[in-house]
N, C-alpha and C positions, 0 to 999 in steps of 0.2 A: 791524453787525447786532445786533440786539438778542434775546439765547437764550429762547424761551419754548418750555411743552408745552401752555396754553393757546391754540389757536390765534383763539381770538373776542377776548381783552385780552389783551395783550402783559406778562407779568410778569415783568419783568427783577430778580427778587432773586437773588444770588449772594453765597453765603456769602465776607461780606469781611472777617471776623475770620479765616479761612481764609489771606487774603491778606496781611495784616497778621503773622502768625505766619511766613509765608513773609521778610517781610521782616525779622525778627529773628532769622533762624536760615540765616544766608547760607554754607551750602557749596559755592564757587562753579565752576563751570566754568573750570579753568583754563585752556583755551585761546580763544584769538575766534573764531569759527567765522561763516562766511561764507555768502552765497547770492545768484544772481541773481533778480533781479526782471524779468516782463513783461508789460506794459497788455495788458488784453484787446483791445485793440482795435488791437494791430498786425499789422500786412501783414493786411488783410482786405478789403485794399481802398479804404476809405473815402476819401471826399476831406476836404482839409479843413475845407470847411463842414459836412457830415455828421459830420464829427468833433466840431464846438464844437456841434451841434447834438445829438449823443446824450449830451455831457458833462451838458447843460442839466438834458436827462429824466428824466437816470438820478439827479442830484442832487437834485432836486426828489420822485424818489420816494424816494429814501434818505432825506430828513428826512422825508417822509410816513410811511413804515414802519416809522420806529424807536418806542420805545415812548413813547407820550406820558401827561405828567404832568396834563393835569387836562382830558381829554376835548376838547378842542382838536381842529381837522380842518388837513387842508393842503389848499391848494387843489389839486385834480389838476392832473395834469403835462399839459403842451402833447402836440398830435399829435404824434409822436416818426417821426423819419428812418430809415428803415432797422426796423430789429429792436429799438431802445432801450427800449420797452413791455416786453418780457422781459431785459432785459440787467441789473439792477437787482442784482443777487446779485455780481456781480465788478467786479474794477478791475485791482489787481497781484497777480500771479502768481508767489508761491514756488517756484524749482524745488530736491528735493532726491529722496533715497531711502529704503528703506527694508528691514529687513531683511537677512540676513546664511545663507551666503557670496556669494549674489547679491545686489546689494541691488538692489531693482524702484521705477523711476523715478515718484514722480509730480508731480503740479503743484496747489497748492494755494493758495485766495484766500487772501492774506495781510490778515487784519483784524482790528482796533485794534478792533474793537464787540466781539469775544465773546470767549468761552475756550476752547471743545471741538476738537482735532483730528483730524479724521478723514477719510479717504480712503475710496471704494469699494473692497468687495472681493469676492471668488469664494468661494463663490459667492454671486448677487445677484437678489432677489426681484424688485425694480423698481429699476431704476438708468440716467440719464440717460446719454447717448453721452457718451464720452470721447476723447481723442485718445492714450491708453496703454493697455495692456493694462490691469485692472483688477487689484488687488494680487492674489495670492494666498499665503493663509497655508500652504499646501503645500510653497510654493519657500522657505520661511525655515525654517533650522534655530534661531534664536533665538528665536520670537514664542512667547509664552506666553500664556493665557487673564489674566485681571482678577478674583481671587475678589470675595463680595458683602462680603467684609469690608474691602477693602483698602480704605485712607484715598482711592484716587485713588476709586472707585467711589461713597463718600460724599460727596463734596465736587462730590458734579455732583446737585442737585436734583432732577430726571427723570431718577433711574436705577430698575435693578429687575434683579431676580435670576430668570435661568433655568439650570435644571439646574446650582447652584450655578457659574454664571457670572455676573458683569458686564454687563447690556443700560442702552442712553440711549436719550434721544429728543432731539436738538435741533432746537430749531424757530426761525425768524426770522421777524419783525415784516411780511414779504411773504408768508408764508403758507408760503417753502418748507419743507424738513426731510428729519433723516438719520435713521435709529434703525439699530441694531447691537448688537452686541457693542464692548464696551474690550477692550481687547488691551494687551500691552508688547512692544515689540520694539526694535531698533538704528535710529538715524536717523544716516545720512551727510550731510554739511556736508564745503564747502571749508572749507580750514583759516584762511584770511586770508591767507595768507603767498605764495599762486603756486602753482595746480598740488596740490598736496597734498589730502589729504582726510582728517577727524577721523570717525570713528564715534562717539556717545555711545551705551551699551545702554539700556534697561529706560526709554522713552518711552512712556507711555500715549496711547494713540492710540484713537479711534471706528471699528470697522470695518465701514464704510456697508452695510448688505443690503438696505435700501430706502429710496429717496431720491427727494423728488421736489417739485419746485417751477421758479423761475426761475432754473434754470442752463444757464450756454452747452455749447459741447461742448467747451473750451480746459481747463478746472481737473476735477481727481478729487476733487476737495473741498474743506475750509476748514482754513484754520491760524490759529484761534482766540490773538492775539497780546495780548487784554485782561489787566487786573487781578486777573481770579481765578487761583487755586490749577492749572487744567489747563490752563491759557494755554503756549503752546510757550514762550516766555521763564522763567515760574516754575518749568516744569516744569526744565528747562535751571539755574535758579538761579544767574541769569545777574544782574550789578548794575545792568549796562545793556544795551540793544537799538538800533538805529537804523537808518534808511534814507535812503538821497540817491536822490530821481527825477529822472532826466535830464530834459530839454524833450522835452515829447510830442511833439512832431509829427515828431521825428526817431526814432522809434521805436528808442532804443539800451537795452540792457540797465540796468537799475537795480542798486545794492547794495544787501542789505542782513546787517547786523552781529550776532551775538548774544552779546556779551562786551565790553572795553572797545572803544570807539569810537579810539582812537587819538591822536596828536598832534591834534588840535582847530585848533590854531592853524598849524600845519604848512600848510594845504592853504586854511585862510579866506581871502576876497577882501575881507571886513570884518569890524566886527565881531560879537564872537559873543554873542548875548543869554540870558539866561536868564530864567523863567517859574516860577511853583513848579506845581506840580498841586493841585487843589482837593481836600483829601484826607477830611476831614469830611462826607459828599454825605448829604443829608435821608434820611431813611427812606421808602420805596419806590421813593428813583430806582434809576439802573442804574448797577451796581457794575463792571462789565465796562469800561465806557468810561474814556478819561482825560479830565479834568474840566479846565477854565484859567479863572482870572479873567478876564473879556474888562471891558476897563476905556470903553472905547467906537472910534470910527473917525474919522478923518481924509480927508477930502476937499479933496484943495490944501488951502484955507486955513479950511476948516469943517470942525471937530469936533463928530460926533454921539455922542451917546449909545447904550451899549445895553443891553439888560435885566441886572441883580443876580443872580445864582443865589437862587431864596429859599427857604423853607421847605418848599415842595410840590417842588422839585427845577425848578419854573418858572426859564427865566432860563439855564440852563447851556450852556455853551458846549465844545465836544468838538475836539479834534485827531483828527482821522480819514483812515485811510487808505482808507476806503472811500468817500469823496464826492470825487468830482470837482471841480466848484467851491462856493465858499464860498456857503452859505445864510444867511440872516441871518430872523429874524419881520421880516413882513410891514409893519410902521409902519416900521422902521431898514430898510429897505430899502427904500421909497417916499422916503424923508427921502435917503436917498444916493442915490438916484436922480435927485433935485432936485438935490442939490448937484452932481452930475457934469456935469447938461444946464448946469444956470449958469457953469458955468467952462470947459466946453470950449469950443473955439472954431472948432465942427461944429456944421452943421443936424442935430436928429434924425431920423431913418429912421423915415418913417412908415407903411414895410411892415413893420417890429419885433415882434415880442408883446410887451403891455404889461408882460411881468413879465421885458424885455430891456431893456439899457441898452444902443443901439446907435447908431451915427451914420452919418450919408452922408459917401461919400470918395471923391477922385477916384482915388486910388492912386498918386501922384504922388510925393508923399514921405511920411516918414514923419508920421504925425497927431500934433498935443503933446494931450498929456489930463494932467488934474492926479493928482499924488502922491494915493497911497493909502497910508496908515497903520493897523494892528493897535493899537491899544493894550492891552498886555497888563500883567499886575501884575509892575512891576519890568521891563518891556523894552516898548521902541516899533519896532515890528517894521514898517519902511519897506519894503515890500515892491518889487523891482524890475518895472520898465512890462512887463516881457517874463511876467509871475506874473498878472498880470490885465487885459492888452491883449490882444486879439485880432484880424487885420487880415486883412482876405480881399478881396484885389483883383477876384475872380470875379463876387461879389455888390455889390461898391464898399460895403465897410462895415464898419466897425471899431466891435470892441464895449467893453466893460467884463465879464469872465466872473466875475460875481459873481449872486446871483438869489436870490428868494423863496421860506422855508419856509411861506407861506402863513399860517394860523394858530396856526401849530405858535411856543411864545414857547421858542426856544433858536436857535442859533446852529452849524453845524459846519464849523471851517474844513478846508478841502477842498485835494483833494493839488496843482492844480493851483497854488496859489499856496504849495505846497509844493515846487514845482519847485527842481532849484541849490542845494538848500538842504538840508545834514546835518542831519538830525533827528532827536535824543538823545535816549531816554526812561532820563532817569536815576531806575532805581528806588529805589536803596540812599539817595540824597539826595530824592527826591519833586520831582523838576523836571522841568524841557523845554528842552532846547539847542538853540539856531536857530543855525546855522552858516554863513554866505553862502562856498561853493564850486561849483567844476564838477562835477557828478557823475561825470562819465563817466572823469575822472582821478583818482578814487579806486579 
């Protein structure tokens, strides 16, 4: 998600000298602090075709909404299955708490686009349904108000001072948005270890009073996990972060990590790649996101091209935890789409949407489809068939879950081909660890 208070152009500047000083003054969380993850989309029912069909929508609208670099459109998203038209705001689900000596549970998007964390609170002017009580700062004896001086309060763009308090506005590239009061309070984390739980005090957090756009009724808000200075990781000042998502369709709990990620090599089923992050990003793009050279794609035995990050911030390419499957612009994605129909060895499915790469199956056995390769700077990230096949005996047709940002020219590789796979945002070194494990035995 990309933070704006602009809601007509999306202005994702974020002070990143901000973040950059963060990086050179590392007093770190000494312990690893732990949290499970969970997709919004479990136990709700869906089937599987609904499933690979709301992934579709929601990712085609998540590159349509993010902020674009030179006026560019996406094509809109296909008719959407079920509720996927509003579902565009979530994916994985942070559960932690908050507050002290009770501390009040909630559940918040965890996403890699922004930095502001903030939960609804009590009391609440407009606020979407939730599935927790809504925080209340009455039940905490530790929360404290955000003066207008304090560095956390400067370091958020849309902020503003009442009754010498702390207020924000953040807004997202879908039109939703929170405004509040900052606050500091205690944030509870398992501890890594089993069972255990770590308090850290004095977390500034958004305390939502009115809130209102496309959100489900699963999350109390967002936990802003980007590059800036209020990102839960910096605030935490933490060297790294990570997460492993299990295979969707088994809908099992996810980890995820806020301190060293651990033996690395302990738990890998291959090997382990590393990426740097694009650290240098043009003037106007979006500082929040993490940035990767994407060096081009692999199909079996055809290697495409894809676009340079350039100067207008055109071209970039995003690890996100909030897209579902991987988008690509619109030319490299017609171009792999070619290449896939040439080499499988399936008629195309000519009830598909054209901006689907799917085939006819009897369901018989499993389908061969050609190797799919990332190439990224410094690691060629061969991604397993189980990260970007999809087979549904129902409909007889097994697809490719990759798809078009339409005219949008960037790139977001998306969690689904994130699956199995430890994902290390190592901040203190400016890279990305691709880890091939099972998540679920972490």
């Amino acid at each position: 998600m990309c933070s704006t208070m602009n809601m007509k152009a999306c202005s994702c500047m974020l002070p990143y000298l901000f973040f950059l000083a963060i990086l050179f003054a590392w007093p770190v969380t000494s312990a690893t602090l732990r949290a499970h993850l969970s997709h919004v989309d479990d136990s709700r029912g869906f089937t599987k075709r609904e499933l690979l069909r709301r992934m579709v929508v929601r990712s085609r609208a998540r590159a349509a909404n993010l902020c674009p670099y030179s006026g560019a459109t996406a094509r809109p998203a296909t008719a959407p299955v079920g509720r996927a038209n509003t579902d565009v705001n979530s994916e994985y689900l942070i559960h932690l708490s908050i507050g002290a000596p009770r501390s009040q549970p909630v559940v918040l998007t965890l996403d890699t686009g922004s930095d502001v964390v903030w939960t609804q609170c009590e009391p609440c002017a407009e606020c979407f349904t939730q599935p927790l009580p809504r925080f209340d700062t009455a039940a905490s004896n530790t929360v404290r108000s955000v003066a207008c001086s304090d560095p956390l309060c400067n370091a958020h763009s849309e902020h503003g001072c009442f009754l010498h308090g702390c207020t924000y506005v953040s807004g997202y590239g879908d039109g939703s948005l929170s405004f509040g009061h900052f606050l500091r309070d205690s944030f509870t984390f398992d501890d890594g270890k089993g069972g255990g739980k770590v308090t850290v005090p004095d977390i500034g957090f958004g305390c939502g009073m009115y809130n209102a756009g496309r959100f489900l009724q699963t999350e109390t808000g967002i936990a802003g996990f980007g590059r800036g200075p209020l990102s839960l990781p910096s605030q935490l000042k933490v060297r790294q972060f990570s997460y492993c998502f299990t295979t969707r369709f088994e809908a099992k709990s996810s980890p995820v990590f806020l301190g060293g990620a651990g033996d690395l090599k302990a738990h890998a089923t291959g090997p382990i790649l590393s990426t740097p992050f694009v650290r240098s990003l043009p003037p106007g793009t979006d500082n929040s996101h993490y940035v990767l050279s994407f060096k081009g794609v692999t199909v079996g035995k055809t290697r495409l091209p894809v676009p340079e990050i350039k100067a207008d911030g055109s071209g970039a390419t995003f690890i996100d935890s909030g897209t579902d499957i991987t988008t690509f612009p619109d030319a490299v994605f017609r171009q792999l789409k070619s290449a896939f129909i040439a080499q499988a060895a399936l008629p195309v499915n000519k009830t598909a949407d054209e901006d689907d790469i799917c085939f006819s199956w009897d369901g018989k056995k499993t389908a061969a489809m050609p190797k799919l390769v990332f190439h990224l700077e410094g690691a060629d990230w061969d991604l397993p068939r189980e990260n970007y096949v999809t087979e549904d005996r129902e409909s007889g047709q097994v697809c490719v879950a990759v798809s078009t940002s339409g005219q949008m020219d960037r790139t977001l590789i998306g969690n689904f081909q994130q699956q199995n796979t430890h994902i290390v945002y190592d901040l203190a070194a400016g890279k990305l660890l691709l880890v091939p494990v099972q998540c679920d035995k972490l």
